[in-house]
N, C-alpha and C positions, 0 to 999 in steps of 0.2 A: 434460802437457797443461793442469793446471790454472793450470800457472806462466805459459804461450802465453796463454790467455785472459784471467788478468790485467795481460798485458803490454798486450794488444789494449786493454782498458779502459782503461788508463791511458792508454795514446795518444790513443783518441780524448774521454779528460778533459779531458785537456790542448792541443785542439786547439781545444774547444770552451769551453776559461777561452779560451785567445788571441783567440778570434772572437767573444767577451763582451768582450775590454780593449779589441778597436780598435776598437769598432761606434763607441763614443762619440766616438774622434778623426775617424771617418768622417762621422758626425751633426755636426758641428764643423768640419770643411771646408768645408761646403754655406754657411755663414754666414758665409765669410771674406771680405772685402772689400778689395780693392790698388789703389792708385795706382802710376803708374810717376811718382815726384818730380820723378827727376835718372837721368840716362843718360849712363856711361861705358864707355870700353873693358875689356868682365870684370867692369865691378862695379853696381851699380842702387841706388840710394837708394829705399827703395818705404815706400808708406804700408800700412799692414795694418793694418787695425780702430781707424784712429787710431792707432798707434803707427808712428816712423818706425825702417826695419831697413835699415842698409847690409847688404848683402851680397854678395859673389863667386861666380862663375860656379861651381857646382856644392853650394855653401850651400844650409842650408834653416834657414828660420826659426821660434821656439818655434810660430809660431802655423800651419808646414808647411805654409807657401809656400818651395818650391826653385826659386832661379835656375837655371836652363837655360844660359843665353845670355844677354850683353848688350850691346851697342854705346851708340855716343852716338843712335841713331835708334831701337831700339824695344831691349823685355826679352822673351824666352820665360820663363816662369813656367809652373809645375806645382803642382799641389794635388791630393793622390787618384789619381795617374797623370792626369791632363788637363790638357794645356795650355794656353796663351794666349799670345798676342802682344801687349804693351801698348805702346801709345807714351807720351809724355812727357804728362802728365794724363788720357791717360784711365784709367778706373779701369775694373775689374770684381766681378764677386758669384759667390758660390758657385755652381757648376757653370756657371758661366761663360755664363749665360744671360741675354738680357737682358729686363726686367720686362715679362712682355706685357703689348699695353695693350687697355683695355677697351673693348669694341664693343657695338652693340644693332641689329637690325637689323627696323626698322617696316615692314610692312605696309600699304600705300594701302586708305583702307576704301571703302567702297562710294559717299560722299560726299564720294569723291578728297581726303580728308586724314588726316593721319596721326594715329594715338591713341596712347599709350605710359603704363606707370602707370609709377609715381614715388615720391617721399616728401617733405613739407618740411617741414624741425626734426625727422624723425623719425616724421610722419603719410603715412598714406594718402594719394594725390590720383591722379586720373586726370590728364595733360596733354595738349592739343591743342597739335601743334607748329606757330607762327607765325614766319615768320622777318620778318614784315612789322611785328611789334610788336618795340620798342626793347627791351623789360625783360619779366620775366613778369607776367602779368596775371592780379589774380581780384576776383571781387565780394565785399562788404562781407561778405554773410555768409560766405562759402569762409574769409576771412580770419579770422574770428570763429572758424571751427570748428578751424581751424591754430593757433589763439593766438594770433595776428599782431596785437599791442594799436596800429594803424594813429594811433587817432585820440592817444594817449598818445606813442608815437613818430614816426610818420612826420610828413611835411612837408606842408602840405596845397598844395591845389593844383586845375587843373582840365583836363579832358581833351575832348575833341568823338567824340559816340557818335554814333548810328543816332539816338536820342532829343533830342540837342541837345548842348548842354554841360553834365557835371554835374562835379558836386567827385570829387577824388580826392586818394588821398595817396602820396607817394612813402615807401618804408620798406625795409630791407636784411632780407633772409631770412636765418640763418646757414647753414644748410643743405638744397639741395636735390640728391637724387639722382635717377639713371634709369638704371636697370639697372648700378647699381654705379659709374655714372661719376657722383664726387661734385666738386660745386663750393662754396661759402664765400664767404660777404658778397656773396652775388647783389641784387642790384637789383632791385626790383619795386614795381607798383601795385597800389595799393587802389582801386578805384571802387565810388562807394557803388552802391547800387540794383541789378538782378539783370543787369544786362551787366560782364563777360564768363559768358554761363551755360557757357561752358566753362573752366579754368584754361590759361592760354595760357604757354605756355613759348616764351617769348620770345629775343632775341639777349642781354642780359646772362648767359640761359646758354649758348645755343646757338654766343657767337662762343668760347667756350673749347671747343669740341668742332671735330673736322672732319667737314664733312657730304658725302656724295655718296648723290644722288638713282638710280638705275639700275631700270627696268621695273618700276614700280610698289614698289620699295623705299627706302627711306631710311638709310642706314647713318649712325650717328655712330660718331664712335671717339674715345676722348680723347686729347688732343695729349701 
């Protein structure tokens, strides 16, 4: 009986090294990425992780991607037991999924526009969303408390308020986000004096997003 019971261990020792060695080729798959290059009868040139792999219908590559199937019109590929159909440049990513893209979805406040918080370079800022203003907009001090050195870099210039005409400067954000949807070398104004008392998020970022308005909501999503 004692000899049974150490057999039993050892079996399931050794089932549980095997499913310790593959986890990592498992974890390894999920990050493979393929191109289909060149498409022939049985055979597919494919790009894998930057590297280019000929291979034949039922091949698998160091980096286990297995041709399936190939024609001159599309490859089946497998990785991890899961297939794919690729055609002639399109590529795909582990687990064969494609990157979702990021949405936010605002709220009409009670003075029917929309509020959303943010970040730019990295800061805090609440934004009022303006699709009537060109660029995003804020006043001289919003600007000051961002960093944003307007009168050292931006372009000066002048703008027409509520109040008349006053100076402003044109100057590039590097970074503003909202709700994880990030853009780079946005366009914006500085005006001096306290208009805009809201930070206006403007169409320099808003035309990189897609908007749709529905009962009282505002979805953006990035493109």
């Amino acid at each position: 009986m004692c000899s049974c019971v150490g057999r039993r261990r050892a079996a399931v020792l050794r089932r549980w090294m095997l499913a310790a060695m593959l986890l990592p080729l498992a974890v390894a798959a999920e990050s493979v990425h393929v191109t289909a290059a060149a498409l022939f009868e049985g055979r597919a040139m494919l790009g894998i992780d930057g590297s280019r792999r000929l291979l034949r219908v039922g091949e698998t590559s160091p980096e286990g991607v297995k041709l399936v199937s190939a024609t001159a019109r599309e490859a089946v590929i497998e990785i991890d037991g899961r297939r794919q159909t690729l055609a002639p440049g399109r590529d795909t990513g582990g687990g064969f999924a494609a990157p979702e893209r990021k949405r936010v979805a605002i709220q009409r406040g009670p003075r029917h526009e929309y509020l959303v918080a943010g970040t730019v370079n990295g800061l805090q800022v609440q934004f009022l969303v303006d699709t009537g203003a060109n660029v995003v907009a804020m006043n001289g001090a919003e600007a000051r408390r961002l960093g944003v050195d307007y009168r050292l870099h931006g372009r000066p210039g002048a703008v027409q308020t509520a109040s008349g005409v006053v100076q402003a400067w044109s100057v590039t954000l590097d970074r503003v986000e909202v709700a994880g949807i990030v853009a780079r070398n946005v366009a914006a104004s500085v005006i001096e004096g306290n208009y805009p008392t809201q930070l206006l998020l403007g169409m320099s970022w808003l035309g990189r997003v897609t908007m749709r308005e529905e009962h009282g909501v505002l979805y953006l999503e990035e493109k």
